[in-house]
C-alpha positions, 0 to 999 in steps of 0.5 A, spaced: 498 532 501 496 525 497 498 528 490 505 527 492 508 520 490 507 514 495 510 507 496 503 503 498 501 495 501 495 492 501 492 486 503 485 482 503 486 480 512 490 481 518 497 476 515 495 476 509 497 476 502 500 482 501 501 488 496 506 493 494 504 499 489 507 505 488 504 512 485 503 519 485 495 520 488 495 515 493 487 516 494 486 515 487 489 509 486 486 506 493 479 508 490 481 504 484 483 499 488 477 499 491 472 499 487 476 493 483 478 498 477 485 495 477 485 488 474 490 483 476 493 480 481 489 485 486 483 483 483 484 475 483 485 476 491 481 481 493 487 486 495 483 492 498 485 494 504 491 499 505 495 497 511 500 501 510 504 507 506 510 511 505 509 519 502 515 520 499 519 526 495 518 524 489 517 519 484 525 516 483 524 515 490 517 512 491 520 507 485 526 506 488 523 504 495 517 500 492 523 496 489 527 495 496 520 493 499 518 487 494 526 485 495 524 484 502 522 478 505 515 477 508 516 477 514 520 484 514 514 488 511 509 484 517 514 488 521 513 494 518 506 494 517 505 491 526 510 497 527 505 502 523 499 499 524 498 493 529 491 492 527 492 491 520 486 496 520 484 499 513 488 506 513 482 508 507 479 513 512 486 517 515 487 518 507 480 521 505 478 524 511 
């Protein structure tokens, strides 16, 4: 099921930096993410907590849809995450079971 391509957001705490990633295992990439395997900006700010996602059909839609939400203003993707996820709790166990 996390094979398939997805639009992700990760933070480092609740209303915090965010950021917006798209890819096609969407576990795999969390872990990496996690365990400081992705140099960058997700690295510089410690961005590891999955608080949102989006499973899509495929890749041409998983990037259409990364770049529709970076094109938002941050208080529309604070409202998406609230709507999804209220807590800001770290989504890492529903998607690894």
């Amino acid at each position: 099921m996390y094979k398939s391509p997805a639009v992700y957001i990760l933070t480092n705490r609740c209303q915090g930096t965010l950021y917006i990633g798209v890819t096609s295992n969407l576990i795999q990439r969390i872990w990496q993410h996690k365990n400081h395997q992705v140099a960058g900006f997700t690295q510089r700010y410690k961005l590891n907590h999955l608080v949102y996602f989006e499973l899509l059909d495929d890749m041409y839609t998983a990037i259409s849809r990364e770049k529709q939400l970076k094109n938002w203003k941050r208080a529309w993707k604070i409202q998406l995450i609230e709507q999804a996820n209220p807590q800001w709790q770290d989504l890492w166990q529903d998607i690894c079971g």
